[in-house]
PASEBA-1860 file (N, C-alpha, C; in nm, 3 decimals):
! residues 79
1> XXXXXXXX> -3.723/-9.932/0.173/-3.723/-9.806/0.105/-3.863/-9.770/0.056 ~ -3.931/-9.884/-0.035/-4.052/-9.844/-0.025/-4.147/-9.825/0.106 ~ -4.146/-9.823/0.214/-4.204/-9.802/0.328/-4.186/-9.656/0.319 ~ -4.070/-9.615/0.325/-4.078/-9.455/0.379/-4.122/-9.381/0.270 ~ -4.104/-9.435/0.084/-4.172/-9.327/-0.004/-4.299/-9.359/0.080 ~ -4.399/-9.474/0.074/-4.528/-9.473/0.135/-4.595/-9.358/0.220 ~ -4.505/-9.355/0.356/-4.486/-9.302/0.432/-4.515/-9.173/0.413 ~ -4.416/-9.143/0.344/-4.400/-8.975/0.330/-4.541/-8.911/0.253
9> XXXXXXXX> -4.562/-9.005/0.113/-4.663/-9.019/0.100/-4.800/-8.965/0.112 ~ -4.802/-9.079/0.254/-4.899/-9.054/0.311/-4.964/-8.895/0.399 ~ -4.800/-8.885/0.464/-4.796/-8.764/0.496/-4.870/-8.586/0.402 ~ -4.789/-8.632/0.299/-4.791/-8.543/0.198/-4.958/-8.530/0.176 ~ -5.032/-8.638/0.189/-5.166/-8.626/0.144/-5.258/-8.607/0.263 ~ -5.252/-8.657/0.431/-5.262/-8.572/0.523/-5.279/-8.418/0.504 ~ -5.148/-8.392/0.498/-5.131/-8.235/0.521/-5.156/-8.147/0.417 ~ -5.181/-8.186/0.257/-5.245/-8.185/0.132/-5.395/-8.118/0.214
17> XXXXXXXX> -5.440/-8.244/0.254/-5.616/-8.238/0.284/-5.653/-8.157/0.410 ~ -5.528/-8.134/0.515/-5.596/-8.020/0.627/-5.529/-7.900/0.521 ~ -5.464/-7.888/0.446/-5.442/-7.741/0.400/-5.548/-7.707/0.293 ~ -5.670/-7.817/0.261/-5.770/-7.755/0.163/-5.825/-7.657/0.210 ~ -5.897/-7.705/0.346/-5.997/-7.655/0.400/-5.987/-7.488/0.454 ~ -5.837/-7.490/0.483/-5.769/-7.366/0.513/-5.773/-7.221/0.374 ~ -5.755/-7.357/0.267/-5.747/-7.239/0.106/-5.873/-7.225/0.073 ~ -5.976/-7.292/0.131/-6.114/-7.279/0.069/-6.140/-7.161/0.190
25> XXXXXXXX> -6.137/-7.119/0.304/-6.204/-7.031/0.423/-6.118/-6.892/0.385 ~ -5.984/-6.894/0.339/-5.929/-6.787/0.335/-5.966/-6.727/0.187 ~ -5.985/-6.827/0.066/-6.040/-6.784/-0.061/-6.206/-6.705/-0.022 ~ -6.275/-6.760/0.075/-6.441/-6.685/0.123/-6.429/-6.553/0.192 ~ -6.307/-6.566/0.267/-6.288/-6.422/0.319/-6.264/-6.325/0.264 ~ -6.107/-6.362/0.159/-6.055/-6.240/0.093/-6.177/-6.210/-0.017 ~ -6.247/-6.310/-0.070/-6.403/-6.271/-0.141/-6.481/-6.162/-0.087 ~ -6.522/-6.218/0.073/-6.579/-6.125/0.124/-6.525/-5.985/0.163
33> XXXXXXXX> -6.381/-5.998/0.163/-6.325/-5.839/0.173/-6.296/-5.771/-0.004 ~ -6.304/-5.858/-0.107/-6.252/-5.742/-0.194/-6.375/-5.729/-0.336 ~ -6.507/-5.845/-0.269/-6.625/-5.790/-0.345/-6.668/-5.672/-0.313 ~ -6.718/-5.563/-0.216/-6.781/-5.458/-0.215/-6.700/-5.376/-0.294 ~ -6.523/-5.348/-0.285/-6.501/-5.293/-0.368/-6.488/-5.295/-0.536 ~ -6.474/-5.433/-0.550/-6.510/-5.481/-0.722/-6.676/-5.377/-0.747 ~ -6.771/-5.415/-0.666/-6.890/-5.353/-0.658/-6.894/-5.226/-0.735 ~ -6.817/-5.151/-0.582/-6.861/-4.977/-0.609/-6.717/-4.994/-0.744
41> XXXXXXXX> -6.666/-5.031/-0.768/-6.561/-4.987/-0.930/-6.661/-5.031/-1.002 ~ -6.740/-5.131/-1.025/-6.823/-5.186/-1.144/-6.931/-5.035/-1.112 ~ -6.999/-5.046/-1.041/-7.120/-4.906/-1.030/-7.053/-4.803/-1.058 ~ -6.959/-4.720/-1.025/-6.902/-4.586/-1.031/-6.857/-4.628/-1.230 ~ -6.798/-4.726/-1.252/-6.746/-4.732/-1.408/-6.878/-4.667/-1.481 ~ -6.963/-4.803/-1.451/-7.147/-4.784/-1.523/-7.201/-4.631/-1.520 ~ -7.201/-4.575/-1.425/-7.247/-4.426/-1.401/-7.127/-4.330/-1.470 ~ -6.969/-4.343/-1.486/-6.937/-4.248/-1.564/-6.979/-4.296/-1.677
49> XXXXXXXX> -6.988/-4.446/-1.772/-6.997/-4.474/-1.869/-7.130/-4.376/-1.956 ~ -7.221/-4.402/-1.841/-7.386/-4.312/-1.876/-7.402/-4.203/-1.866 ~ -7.336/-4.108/-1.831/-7.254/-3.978/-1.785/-7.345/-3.890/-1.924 ~ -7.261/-3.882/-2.019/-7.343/-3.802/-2.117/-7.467/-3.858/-2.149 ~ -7.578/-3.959/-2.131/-7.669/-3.960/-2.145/-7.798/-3.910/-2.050 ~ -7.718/-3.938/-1.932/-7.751/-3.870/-1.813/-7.779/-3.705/-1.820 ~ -7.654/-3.648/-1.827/-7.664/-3.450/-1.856/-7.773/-3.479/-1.975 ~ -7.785/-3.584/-2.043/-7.837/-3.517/-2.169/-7.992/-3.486/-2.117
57> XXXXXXXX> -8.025/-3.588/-2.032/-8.175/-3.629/-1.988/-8.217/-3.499/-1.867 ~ -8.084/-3.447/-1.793/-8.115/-3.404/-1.680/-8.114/-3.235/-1.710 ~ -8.017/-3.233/-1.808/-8.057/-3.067/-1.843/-8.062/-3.027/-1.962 ~ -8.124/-3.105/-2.018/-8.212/-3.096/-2.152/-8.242/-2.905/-2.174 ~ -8.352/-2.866/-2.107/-8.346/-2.721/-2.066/-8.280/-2.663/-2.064 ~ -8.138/-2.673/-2.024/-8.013/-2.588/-2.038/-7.954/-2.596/-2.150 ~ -7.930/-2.679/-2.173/-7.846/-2.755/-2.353/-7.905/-2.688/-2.484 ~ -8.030/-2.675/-2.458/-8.109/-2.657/-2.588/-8.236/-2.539/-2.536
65> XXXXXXXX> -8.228/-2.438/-2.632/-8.290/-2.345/-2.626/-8.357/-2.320/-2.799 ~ -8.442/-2.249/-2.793/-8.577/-2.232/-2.881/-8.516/-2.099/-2.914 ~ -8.491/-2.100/-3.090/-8.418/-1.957/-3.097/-8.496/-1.857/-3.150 ~ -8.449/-1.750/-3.149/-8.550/-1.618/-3.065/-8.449/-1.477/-3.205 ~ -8.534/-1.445/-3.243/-8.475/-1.342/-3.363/-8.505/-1.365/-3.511 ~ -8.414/-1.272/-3.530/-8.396/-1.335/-3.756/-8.253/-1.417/-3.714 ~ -8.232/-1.474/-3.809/-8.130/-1.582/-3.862/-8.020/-1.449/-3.908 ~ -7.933/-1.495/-3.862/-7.803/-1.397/-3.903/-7.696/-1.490/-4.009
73> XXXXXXX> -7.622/-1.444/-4.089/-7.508/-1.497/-4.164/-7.375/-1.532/-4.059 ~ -7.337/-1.656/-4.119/-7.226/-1.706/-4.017/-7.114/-1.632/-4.034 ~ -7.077/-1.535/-4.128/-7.002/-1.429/-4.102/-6.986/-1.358/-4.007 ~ -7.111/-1.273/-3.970/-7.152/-1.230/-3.925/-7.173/-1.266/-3.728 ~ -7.155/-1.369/-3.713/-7.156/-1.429/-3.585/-7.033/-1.429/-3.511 ~ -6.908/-1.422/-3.607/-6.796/-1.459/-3.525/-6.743/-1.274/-3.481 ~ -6.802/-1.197/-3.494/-6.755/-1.057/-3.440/-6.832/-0.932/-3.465
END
């Protein structure tokens, strides 16, 4: 009886050690297929994250204008 636990065993650790090599090549692949997109989600996140600092830098000129007149009462502004 102890022969065949041995046995089996042995087996078990065989087919243990050709199935590493198999989980290590298929873990490099699916890496290599689902890093570019981790990528562009990490870059596209970063760029909306900077989003308003960005408009702030890029149309500065538009946003903010140099005001031009007399000063009016805020009454006076809404109609």
């Amino acid at each position: 009886m102890s022969e065949k636990i041995l046995a089996h065993s042995a087996r078990a650790e065989k087919s243990r050690s050709a199935l590493l090599p198999l989980l290590r090549r298929l873990h490099f692949y699916i890496g290599l297929f689902i890093g570019p997109f981790i990528f562009v989600a990490a870059l596209t996140g970063a760029l909306y994250v900077l989003t308003p600092q960005l408009e702030s830098a890029l149309y500065s000129h538009q946003l903010y204008t140099d005001s031009q007149g007399e000063e009016k009462p805020w009454r006076n502004k809404s109609g």
